[in-house]
C-alpha positions, 0 to 999 in steps of 0.5 A: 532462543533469546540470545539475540538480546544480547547481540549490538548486530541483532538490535541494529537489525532491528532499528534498521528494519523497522524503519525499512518496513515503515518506509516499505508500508507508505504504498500500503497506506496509500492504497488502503486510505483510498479503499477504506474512503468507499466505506460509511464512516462509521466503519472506516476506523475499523477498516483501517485496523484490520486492514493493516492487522491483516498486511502483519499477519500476512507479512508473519506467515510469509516470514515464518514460510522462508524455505517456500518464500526462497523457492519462489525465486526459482524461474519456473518458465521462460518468456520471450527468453525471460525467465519467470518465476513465482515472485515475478507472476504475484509482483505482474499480477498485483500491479496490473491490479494496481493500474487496474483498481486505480484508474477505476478510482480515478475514472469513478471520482472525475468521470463517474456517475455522482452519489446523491443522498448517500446512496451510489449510482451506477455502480454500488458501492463496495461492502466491508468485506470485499475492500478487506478482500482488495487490501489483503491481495495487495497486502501481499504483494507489498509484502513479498519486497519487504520480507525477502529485504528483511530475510536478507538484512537479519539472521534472527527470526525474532528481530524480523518478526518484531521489525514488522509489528513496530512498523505495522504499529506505527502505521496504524497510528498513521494510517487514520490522519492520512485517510482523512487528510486524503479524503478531505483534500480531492486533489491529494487524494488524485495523487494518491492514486497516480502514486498507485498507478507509478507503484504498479509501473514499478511491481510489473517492471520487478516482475520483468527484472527491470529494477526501479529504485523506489527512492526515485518513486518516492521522492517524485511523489513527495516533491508533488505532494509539496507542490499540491500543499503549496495550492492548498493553502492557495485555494483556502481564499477561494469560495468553493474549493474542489469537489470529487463525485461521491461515489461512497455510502454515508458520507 
């Protein structure tokens, strides 16, 4: 069981995988630093945690379930001749979700209507509960890339499985600073939710079979939130810097 240990392969693996999986979760960060930012403060640390507790969980089972994970490969009908298969249907429906729950976010933050007093107009604003119920479905669907990559670079179950709890572990130390930097800074926080939008794009677009190399995503994305750095430390001299609708509790 442990002879793994011993193999140079195996601990290759397992660097490689680990950074992979770090690399994979920047989406999933992403995405829970804008649900989380709904919640009063005094429950968004722990939000956090449990939201990237339930991606390692989720991204464990799914790894332990590799003959059901394979079977999910397998075209199940065919569409306007293409051929269709579970993989494809979660990876459609989680980024019609995605477009879906990030246009919402960004309709709500420049258009919606404006919390006073901590409490949300319009529409309240989410429970505990439902943001980890929205995490845990997208959890899953960036799940699905990461484990089948994983399944594919490694032989050894251990070295997959411990992959994922270095990378979840890491992103739980980052998660925290980037919630906050994206919740003090409006215009990163807009980003973060045009990046969701183009990782949706790119979920359908796999679903299609239509391949989106994720390095095109990333570094557009990482070249504006340079750009948007860059305004930032140009708009510091201003007297009243950007401000979103609050449609949050407590602050």
């Amino acid at each position: 069981m442990f002879d793994w240990l011993f193999l140079p392969e195996a601990w290759l693996a397992l660097l490689t995988l680990t950074a992979l999986e770090i690399v994979l979760g920047i989406d999933n960060i992403v995405f829970i630093s804008v649900l989380v930012g709904r919640l009063p403060r005094a429950q968004r640390d722990r939000a956090r945690v449990q939201g990237l507790a339930l991606a390692m969980i989720t991204r464990i089972l799914l790894l332990l379930s590799l003959a059901w994970m394979m079977q999910l490969t397998a075209p199940l009908f065919v569409v306007l001749g293409q051929e269709l298969s579970g993989r494809d249907l979660i990876l459609i429906g989680g980024g019609l979700f995605l477009l879906w729950k990030s246009s919402q976010e960004i309709w709500e933050s420049l258009e919606g209507p404006e919390a006073e007093d901590g409490q949300a107009a319009g529409r309240a604003a989410p429970g505990y509960w439902a943001v980890l119920g929205q995490i845990a479905i997208i959890d899953i669907v960036f799940s699905l890339d990461s484990v089948i990559t994983a399944v594919g670079m490694a032989e050894h179950v251990p070295v997959m499985v411990i992959a994922i709890v270095l990378a979840v572990a890491v992103m739980m130390l980052a998660a925290k600073p980037i919630g906050e930097f994206v919740d003090a800074h409006p215009s990163i926080k807009m980003l973060a939710l045009s990046f969701l939008i183009l990782v949706g794009v790119a979920l359908i677009g796999e679903g299609l079979d239509l391949h989106i190399p994720k390095g095109y995503i990333y570094f557009a994305m990482g070249f504006s939130v340079a750009v948007e750095m860059l305004n930032i430390r140009l708009r510091k001299r201003r007297a009243v810097p950007v401000q979103l609708h609050r449609h949050g509790r407590g602050g």
